[in-house]
C-alpha positions as CSV (number, residue, x, y, z in Angstrom):
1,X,-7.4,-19.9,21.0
2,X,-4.8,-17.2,21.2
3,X,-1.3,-18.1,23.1
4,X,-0.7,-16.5,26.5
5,X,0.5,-13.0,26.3
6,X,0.1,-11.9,22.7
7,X,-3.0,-9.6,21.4
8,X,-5.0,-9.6,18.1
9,X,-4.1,-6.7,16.4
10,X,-1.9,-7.1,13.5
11,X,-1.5,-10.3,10.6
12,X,-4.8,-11.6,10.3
13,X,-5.7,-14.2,7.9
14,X,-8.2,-14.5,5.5
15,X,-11.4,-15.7,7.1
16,X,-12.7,-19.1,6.7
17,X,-14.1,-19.4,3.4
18,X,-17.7,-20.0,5.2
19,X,-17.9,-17.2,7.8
20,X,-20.4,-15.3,7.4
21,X,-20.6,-11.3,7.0
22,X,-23.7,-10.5,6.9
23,X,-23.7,-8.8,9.9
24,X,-24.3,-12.0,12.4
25,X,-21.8,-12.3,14.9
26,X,-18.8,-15.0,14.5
27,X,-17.6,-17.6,16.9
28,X,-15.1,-15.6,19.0
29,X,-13.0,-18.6,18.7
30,X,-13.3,-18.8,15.2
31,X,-12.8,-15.3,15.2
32,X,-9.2,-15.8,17.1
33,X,-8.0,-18.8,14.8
34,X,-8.4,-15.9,11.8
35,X,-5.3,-14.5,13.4
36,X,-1.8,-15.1,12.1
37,X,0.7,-15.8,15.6
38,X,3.8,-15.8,13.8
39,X,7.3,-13.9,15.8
40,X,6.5,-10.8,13.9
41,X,3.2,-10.2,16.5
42,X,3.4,-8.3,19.2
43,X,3.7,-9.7,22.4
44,X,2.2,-7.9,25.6
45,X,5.8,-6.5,26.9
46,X,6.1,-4.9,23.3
47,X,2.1,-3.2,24.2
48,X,4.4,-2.2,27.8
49,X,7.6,-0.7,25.8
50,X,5.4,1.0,23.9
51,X,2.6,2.0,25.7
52,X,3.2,1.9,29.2
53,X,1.9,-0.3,29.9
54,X,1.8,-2.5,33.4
55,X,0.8,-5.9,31.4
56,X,1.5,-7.2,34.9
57,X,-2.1,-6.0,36.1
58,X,-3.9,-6.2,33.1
59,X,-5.9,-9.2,34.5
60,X,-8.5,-7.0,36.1
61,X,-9.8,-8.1,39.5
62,X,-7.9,-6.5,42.9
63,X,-4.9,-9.3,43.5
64,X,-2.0,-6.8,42.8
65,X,-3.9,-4.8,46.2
66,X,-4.7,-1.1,44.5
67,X,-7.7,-0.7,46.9
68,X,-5.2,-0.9,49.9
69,X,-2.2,1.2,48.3
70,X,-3.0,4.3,50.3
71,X,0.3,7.0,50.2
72,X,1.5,4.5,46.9
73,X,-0.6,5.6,44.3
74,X,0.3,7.7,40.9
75,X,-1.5,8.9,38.3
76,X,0.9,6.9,35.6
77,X,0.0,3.4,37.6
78,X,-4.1,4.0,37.1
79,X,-3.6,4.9,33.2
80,X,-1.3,1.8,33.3
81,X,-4.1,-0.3,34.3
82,X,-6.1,-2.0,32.5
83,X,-10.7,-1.4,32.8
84,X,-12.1,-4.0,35.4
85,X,-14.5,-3.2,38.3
86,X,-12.0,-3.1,40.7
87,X,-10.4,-0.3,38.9
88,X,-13.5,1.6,38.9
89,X,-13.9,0.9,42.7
90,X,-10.7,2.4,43.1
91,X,-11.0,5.2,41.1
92,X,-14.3,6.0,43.2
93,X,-12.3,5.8,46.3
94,X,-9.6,8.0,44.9
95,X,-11.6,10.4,43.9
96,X,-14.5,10.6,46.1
97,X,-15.8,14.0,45.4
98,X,-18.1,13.8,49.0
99,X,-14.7,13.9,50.7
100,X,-12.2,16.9,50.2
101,X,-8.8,16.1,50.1
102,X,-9.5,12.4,49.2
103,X,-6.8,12.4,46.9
104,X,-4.4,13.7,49.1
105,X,-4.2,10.5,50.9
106,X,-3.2,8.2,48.0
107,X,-0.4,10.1,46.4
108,X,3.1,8.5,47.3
109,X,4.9,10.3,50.0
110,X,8.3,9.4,48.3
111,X,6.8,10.2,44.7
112,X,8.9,11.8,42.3
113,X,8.1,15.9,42.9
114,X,8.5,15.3,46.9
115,X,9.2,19.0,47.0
116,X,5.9,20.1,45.2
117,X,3.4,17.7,46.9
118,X,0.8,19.4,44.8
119,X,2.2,18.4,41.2
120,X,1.8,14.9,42.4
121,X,-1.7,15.3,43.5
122,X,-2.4,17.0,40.1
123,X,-0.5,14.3,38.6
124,X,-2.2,11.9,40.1
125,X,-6.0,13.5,39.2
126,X,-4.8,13.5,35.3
127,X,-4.3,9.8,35.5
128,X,-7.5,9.3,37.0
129,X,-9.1,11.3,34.0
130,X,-7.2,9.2,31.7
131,X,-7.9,5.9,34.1
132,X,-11.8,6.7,33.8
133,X,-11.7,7.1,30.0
134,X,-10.1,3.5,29.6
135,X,-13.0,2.6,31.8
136,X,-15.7,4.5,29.5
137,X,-14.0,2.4,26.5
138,X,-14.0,-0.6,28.2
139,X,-17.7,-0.1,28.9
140,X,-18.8,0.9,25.4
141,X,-17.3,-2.3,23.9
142,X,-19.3,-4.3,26.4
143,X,-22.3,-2.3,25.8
144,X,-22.3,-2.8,21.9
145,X,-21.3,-6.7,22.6
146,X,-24.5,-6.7,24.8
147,X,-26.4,-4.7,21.8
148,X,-24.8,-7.5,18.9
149,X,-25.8,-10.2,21.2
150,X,-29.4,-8.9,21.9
151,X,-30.0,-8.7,18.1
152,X,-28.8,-11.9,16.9
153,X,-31.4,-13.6,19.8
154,X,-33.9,-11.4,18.6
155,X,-33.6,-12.1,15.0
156,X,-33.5,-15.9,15.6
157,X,-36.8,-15.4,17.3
158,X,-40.0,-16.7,15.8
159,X,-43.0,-14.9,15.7
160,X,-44.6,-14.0,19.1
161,X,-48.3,-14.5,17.6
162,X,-47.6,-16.5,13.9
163,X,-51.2,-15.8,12.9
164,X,-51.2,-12.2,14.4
165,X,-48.2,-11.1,12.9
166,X,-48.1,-12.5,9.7
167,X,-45.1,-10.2,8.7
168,X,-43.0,-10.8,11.6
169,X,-39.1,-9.8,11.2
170,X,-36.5,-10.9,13.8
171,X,-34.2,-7.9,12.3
172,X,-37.2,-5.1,12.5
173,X,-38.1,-6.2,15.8
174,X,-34.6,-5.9,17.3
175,X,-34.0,-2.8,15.9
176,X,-37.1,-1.3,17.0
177,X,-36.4,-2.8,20.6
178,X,-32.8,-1.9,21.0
179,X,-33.6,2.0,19.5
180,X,-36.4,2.2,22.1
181,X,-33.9,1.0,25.0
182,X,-31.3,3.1,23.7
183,X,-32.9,6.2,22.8
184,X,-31.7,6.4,19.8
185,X,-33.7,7.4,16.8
186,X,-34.8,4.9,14.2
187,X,-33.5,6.9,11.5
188,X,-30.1,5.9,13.1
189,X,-30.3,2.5,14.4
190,X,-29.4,0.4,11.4
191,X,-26.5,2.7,10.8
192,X,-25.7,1.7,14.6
193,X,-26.3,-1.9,14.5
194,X,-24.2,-1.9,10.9
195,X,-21.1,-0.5,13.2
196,X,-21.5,-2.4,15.8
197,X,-21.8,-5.9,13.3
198,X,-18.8,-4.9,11.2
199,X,-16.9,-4.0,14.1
200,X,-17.4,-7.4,16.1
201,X,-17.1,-9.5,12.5
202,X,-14.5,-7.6,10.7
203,X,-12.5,-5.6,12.8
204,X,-10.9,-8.0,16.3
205,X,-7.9,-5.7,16.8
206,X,-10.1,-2.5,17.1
207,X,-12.6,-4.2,19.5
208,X,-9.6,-5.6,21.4
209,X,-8.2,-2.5,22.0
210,X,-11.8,-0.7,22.4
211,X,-12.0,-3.8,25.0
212,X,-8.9,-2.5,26.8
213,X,-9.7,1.4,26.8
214,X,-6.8,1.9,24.6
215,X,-9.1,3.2,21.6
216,X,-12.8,5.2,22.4
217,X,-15.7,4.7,20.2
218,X,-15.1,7.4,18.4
219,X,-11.7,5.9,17.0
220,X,-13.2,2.2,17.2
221,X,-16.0,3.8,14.9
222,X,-13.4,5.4,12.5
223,X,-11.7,1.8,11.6
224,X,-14.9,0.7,10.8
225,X,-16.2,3.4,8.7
226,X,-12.7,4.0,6.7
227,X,-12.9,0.3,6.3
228,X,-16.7,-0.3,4.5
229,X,-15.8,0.4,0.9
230,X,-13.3,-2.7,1.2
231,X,-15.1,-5.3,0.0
232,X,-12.1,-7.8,0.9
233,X,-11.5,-8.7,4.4
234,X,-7.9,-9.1,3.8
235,X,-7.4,-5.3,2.4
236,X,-9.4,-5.0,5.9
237,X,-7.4,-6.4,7.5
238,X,-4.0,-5.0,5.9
239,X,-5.4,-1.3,6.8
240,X,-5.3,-2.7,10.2
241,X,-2.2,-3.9,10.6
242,X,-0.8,-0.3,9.7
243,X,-2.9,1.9,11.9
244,X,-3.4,0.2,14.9
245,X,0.0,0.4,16.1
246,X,-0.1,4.1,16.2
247,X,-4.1,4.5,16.8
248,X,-3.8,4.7,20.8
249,X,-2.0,7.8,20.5
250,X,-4.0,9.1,18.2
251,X,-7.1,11.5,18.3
252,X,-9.9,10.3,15.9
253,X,-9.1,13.2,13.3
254,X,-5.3,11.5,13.4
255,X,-6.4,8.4,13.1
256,X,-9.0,8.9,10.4
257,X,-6.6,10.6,8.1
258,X,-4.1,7.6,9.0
259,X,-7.1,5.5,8.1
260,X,-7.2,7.4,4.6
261,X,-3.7,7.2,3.9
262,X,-3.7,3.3,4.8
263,X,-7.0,2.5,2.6
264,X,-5.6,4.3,-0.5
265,X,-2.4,2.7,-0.1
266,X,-3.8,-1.3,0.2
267,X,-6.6,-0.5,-2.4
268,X,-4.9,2.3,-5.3
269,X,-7.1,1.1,-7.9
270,X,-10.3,1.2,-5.2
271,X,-9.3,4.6,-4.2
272,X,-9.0,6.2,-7.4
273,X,-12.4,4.4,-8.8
274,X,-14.0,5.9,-5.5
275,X,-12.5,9.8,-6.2
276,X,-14.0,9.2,-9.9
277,X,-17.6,8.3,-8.6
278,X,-17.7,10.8,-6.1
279,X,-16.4,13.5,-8.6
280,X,-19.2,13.1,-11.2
281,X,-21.6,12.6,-8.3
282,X,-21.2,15.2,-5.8
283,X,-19.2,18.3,-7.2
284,X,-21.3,21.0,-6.9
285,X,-21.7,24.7,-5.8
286,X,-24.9,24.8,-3.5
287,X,-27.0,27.4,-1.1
288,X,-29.2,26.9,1.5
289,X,-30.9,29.1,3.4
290,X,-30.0,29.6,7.2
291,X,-32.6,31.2,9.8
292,X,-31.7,34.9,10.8
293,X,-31.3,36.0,7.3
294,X,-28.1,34.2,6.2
295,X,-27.2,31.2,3.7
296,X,-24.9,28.9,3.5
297,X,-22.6,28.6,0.0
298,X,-21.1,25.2,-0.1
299,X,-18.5,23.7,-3.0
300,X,-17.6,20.1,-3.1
301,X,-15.0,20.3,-5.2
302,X,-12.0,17.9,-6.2
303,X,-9.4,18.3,-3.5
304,X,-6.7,19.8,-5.5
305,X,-9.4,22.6,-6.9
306,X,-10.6,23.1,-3.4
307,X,-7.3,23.8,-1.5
308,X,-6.1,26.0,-4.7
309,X,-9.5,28.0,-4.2
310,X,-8.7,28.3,0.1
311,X,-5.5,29.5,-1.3
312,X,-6.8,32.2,-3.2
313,X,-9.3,33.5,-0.8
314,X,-6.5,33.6,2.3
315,X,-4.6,35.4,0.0
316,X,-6.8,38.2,-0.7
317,X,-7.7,38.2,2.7
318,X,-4.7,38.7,4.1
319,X,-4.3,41.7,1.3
320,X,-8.0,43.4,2.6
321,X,-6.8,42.9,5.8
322,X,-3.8,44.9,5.1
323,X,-5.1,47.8,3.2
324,X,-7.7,47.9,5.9
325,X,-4.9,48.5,8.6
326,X,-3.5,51.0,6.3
327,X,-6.8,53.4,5.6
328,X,-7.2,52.9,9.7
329,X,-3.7,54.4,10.2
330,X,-4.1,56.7,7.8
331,X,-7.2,58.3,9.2
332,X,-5.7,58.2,13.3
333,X,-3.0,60.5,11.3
334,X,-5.6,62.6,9.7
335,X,-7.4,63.3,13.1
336,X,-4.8,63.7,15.1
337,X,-2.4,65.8,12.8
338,X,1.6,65.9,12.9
339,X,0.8,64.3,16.6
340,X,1.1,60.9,15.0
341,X,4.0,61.4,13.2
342,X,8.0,60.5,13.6
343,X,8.6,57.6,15.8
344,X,4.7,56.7,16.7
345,X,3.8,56.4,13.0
346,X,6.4,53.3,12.3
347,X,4.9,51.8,15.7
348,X,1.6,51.9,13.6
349,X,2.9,50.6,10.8
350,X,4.6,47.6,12.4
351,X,1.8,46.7,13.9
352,X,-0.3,46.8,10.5
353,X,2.3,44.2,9.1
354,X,1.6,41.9,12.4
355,X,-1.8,41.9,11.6
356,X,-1.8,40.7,8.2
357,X,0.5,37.8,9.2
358,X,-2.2,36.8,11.5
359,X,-4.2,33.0,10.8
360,X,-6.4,33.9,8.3
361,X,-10.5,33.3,9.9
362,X,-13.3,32.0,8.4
363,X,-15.1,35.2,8.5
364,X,-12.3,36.7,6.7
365,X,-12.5,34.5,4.2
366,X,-16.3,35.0,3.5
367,X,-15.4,38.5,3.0
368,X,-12.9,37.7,0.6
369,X,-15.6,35.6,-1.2
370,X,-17.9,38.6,-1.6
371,X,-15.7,41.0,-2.6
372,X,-13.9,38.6,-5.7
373,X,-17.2,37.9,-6.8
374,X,-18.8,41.6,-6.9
375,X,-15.5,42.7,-8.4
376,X,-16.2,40.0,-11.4
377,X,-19.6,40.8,-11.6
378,X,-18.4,44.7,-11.8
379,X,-15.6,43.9,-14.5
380,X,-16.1,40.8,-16.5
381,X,-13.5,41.7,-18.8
382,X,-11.4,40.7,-15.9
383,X,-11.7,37.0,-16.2
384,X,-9.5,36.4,-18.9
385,X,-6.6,37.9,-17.7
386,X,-7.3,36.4,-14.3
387,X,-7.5,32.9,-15.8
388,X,-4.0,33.9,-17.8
389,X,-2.1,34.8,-14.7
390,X,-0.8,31.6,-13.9
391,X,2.1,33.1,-12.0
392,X,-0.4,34.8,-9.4
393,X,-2.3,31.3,-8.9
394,X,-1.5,30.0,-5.2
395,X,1.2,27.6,-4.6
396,X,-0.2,24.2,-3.4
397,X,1.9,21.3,-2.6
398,X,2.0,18.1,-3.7
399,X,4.3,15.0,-2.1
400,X,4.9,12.1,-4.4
401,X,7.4,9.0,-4.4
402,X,9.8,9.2,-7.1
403,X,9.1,5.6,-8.3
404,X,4.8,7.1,-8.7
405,X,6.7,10.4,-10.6
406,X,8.4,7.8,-12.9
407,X,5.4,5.8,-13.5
408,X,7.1,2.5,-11.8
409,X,4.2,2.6,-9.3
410,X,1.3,3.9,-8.0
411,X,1.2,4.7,-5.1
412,X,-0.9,7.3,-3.7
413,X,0.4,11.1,-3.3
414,X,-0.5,13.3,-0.3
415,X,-1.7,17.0,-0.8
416,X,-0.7,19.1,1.8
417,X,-3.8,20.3,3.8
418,X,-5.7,17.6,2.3
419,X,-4.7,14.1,2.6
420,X,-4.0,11.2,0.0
421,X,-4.8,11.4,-3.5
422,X,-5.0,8.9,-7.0
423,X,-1.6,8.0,-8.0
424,X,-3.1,9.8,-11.6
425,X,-4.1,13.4,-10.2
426,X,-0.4,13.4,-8.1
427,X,1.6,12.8,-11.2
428,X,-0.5,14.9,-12.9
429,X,-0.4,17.9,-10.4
430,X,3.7,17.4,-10.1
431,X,4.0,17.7,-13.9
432,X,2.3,20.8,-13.4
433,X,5.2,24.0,-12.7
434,X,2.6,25.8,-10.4
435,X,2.2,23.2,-7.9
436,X,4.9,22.9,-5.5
437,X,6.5,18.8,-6.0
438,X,8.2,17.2,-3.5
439,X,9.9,13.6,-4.1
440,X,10.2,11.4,-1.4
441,X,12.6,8.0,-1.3
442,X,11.3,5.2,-2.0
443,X,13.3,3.5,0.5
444,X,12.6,5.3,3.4
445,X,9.9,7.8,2.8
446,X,11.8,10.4,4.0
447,X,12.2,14.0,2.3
448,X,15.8,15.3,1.1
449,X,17.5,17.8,3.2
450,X,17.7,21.4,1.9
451,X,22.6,26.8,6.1
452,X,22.1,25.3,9.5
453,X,23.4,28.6,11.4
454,X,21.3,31.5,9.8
455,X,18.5,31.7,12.5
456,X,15.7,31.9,9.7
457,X,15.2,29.3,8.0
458,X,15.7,29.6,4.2
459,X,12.2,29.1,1.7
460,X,13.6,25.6,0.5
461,X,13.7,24.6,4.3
462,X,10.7,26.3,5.4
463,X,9.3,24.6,2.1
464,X,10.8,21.0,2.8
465,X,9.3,21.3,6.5
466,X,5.4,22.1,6.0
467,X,5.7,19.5,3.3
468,X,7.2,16.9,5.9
469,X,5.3,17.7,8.6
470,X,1.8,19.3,7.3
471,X,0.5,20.1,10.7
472,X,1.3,21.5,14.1
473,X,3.4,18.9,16.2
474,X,2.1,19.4,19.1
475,X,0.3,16.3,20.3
476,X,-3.6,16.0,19.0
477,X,-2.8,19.4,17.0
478,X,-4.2,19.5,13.6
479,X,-3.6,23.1,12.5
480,X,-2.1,23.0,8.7
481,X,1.6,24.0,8.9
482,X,1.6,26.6,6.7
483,X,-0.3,28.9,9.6
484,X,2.6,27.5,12.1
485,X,5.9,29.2,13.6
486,X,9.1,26.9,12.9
487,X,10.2,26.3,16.2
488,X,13.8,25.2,16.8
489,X,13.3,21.8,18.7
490,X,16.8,22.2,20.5
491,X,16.9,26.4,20.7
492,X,19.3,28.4,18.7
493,X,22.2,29.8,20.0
494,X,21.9,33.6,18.8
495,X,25.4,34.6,20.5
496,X,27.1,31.3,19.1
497,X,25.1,29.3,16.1
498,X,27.3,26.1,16.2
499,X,26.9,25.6,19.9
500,X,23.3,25.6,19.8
501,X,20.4,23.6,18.0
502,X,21.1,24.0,14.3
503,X,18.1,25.4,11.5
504,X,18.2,22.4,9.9
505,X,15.0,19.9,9.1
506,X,15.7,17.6,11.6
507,X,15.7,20.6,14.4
508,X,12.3,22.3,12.9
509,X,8.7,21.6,14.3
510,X,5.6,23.6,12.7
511,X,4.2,24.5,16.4
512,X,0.8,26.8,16.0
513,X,0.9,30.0,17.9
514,X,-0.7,28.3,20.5
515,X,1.5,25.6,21.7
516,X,4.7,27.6,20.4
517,X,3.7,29.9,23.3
518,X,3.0,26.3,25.7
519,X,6.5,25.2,25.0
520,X,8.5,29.3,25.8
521,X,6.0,30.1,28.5
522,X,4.6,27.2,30.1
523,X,6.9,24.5,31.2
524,X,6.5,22.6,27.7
525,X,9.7,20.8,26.8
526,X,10.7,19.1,23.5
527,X,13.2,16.6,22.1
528,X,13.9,15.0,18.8
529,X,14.7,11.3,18.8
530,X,17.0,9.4,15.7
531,X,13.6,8.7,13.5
532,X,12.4,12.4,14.0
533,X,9.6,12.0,16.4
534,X,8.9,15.1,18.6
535,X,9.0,14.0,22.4
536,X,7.2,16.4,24.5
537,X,7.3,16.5,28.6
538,X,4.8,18.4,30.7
539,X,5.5,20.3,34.2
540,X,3.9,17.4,35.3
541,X,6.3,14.8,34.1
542,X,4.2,13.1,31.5
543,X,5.6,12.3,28.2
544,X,4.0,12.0,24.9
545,X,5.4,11.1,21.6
546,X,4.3,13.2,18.2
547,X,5.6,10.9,15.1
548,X,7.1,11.9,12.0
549,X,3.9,11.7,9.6
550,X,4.4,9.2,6.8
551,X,5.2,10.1,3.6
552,X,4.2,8.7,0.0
553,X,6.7,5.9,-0.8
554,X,6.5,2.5,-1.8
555,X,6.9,0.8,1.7
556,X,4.5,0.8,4.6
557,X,4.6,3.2,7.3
């Protein structure tokens, strides 16, 4: 059994050499001795520090007195807590929706926003949202528990009727049963049992913190699904031990392209076999027929191929877009005559320009489509000199460590707007003078620094930034970085440069239009710390932490 006040989430063994993983669930106890308690775990005030935490109530039950804590509540203490039924009974007191006001009379008189008694109510409601999702994780790991528990007594089951059912299967029968009670369809049950199996066999630390509402199903079912082609449960395991850390702050699109980046880096040789199979497998340009007299065009295409071809089409949208705007303007000044001229025609034209610097949509790009392939189909004669204008081909970038570059390693590369890639197609893409190369240090991962008082940043900068940061750092925010503002974390001083936050890497976040607008309108504040994480705080107090996203390099992230 696992000491006091430690957690199973990181440095697993190998299993015993006769578990079994075929799906059958494991000794829990057996499944604890697979764990690895050495100093370098974490122990449950490290889960606190970095979490949150109160590992003080994490027992469950009502001891600690929350059901009698009227005027003493905040939301931060029922996020802190960890899923029991007493936590649900106070959440249902808290927020009894038969009873207006209810929540007024828990909030702490002598909270911190005294003056506002309102932020602290509203405070208070956002940690019961967050309180009730802990509770709706805790409750999906005992309901697939309960579901692994019903099929391994079913399938251990003999035949109800031996000479009736001469064909009797324990496994058919509990899948049959369980998709009946669950209404779910039997297409999908297997698939669902298969989760649930690998997830209780294979996976403790994500079923531990599924246990503890730290992780929904939704991520839970990531780790596992990112995890099947690894054959080895101690490549398992090592993918593991470098997401999990991180997962609880994660949304499930973070953590699945964590997921990707950790599997490619314990398994390089897996991951490039994997790209090869899938390659001759599933590249393809299809079309299938949609009701209201549309079709859908879809390319599966290598991921290099595919963002160089999104590249191409945003760029000749962004160009129809712009001659668009231009024939528009030109015809207001036809109709309305010298009317439109001197000072109201460059108000038109500026706001042409806006307009083709807006986020490219997918509509656009469908147009795009359809006009570069009736313009081939016009003038075939183009396609050679389109193929020999390598200059005109879109920039894509490509981050590699210098030791993969030399050939000392291999070590996957990451493609901006994509994710990791085979060691061979990075190398192969940063020989390449198109594509866009960015070496990272092998010792620390970390990009090199590109004048920190010019207000704009300069293309090697802007450059160096989307490479770092490849999306929106806003928390949850997944919007590529190239359609981001640079926002200056600390703001720039425009009447004295040196006094204010500099235009340097370190003081750059891509921030969509969207949250750019959160943080200068809304109460949004920002701060960097000494690693280059992005610390935001909300009018309401609340804190969250955006990481620096890891780079290719030869050490674990």
């Amino acid at each position: 059994m696992r000491p006091a006040g430690q957690v199973p989430v990181v440095g697993y063994e190998p299993p015993p050499a006769d578990a079994t993983w075929s799906g059958e669930l494991v000794d829990p106890e057996e499944l604890e001795d697979w764990v690895d308690w050495s100093d370098t775990q974490w122990s449950d005030a490290q889960w606190a520090d970095a979490h949150g935490i109160d590992v003080s109530r994490a027992a469950g039950g009502d001891e600690w007195g929350l059901l009698a804590r009227p005027g003493q509540l905040s939301g931060e203490v029922l996020a802190g807590t960890a899923p029991s039924t007493a936590l649900v009974a106070a959440l249902c007191a808290v927020a009894d929706p038969r009873e207006a006001g209810a929540s007024s009379w828990w909030v702490d008189p002598a909270g911190p926003r005294q003056e506002s008694r309102a932020l602290d109510e509203a405070e208070l409601m956002v940690g019961v949202a967050q309180a009730w999702d802990r509770v709706a994780s805790w409750a999906c790991a005992r309901r697939e528990t309960a579901v692994q528990q019903a099929r391994t007594l079913m399938v251990a089951m003999p035949a109800p009727d031996p000479v009736g059912v001469p064909r009797w299967s324990g496994a058919e029968a509990a899948a049959a049963e369980l998709a009946a009670a669950l209404r779910i369809s039997p297409r999908s049950i297997d698939a669902r049992l298969e989760r649930g199996a690998r997830l209780h066999t294979a996976h403790p630390g994500a079923l531990w913190l599924l246990e503890q509402g730290l992780l929904s199903w939704a991520h839970a079912g990531a780790v596992v699904d990112a995890c099947a082609p690894l054959a080895d449960p101690a490549l398992v395991a090592a993918v593991e031990a470098r997401v999990l850390r991180a997962a609880p702050e994660q949304t499930p699109a973070q953590l699945r392209r964590s997921l990707a980046r950790a599997v490619a880096r314990v398994d390089p040789a897996g991951h490039a076999a994997r790209h090869e199979q899938a390659a001759s497998e599933s590249v393809g340009v299809r079309m299938v027929a949609l009701p209201d007299a549309l079709v859908m065009i879809t390319a599966v295409l290598p991921a290099p191929a595919g963002r160089s071809v999104l590249g191409a089409l945003d760029t000749l949208a962004t160009a129809m877009r712009a001659t668009t705007s231009t024939t528009e303007d030109d015809a207001t000044t036809s109709r309305d005559g010298d009317t439109a001229g001197g000072t109201d025609g460059g108000v038109g034209a500026g706001a042409g320009r806006s307009g083709s610097r807006r986020r490219v949509g997918a509509a656009e790009r469908a147009d795009a489509l359809v006009a570069l392939a009736a313009a081939l189909a016009a003038h075939p004669e183009l396609v050679p000199g389109l193929l020999d204008a390598e200059p005109a081909r879109p920039l894509v970038r490509v981050t590699i460590s210098a030791a993969t570059l030399l050939g000392l390693a291999d070590e996957p590369g990451e493609l901006a707007g994509y994710g990791p890639i085979p060691a061979g197609m990075a190398r192969a893409l940063a020989a390449d003078g198109v594509w866009a190369r960015f070496v990272t240090d092998p010792a620390t991962g970390q990009l090199l620094e590109a004048s920190p008082y010019r207000y704009t940043p300069s293309a090697r900068t802007r450059a160096f930034v989307l490479a770092r940061d490849q999306t929106c750092r806003h928390p949850g925010c997944a919007t590529r970085a190239e359609a981001t503002d640079l926002d200056h974390v600390a703001p720039f001083d425009h009447a004295d440069p040196p006094r204010g936050g500099p235009t340097t890497p370190a003081n750059l976040a891509p921030r969509c239009r969207r949250h750019h607008n959160l943080k200068t309108w809304y109460g949004w504040r920002t701060r960097t710390t000494p690693d280059g994480a992005v610390v935001h705080r909300t009018p309401l107090g609340r804190t969250y932490t955006v990481p620096v996203p890891p780079q290719p390099t030869t050490e674990p992230w």
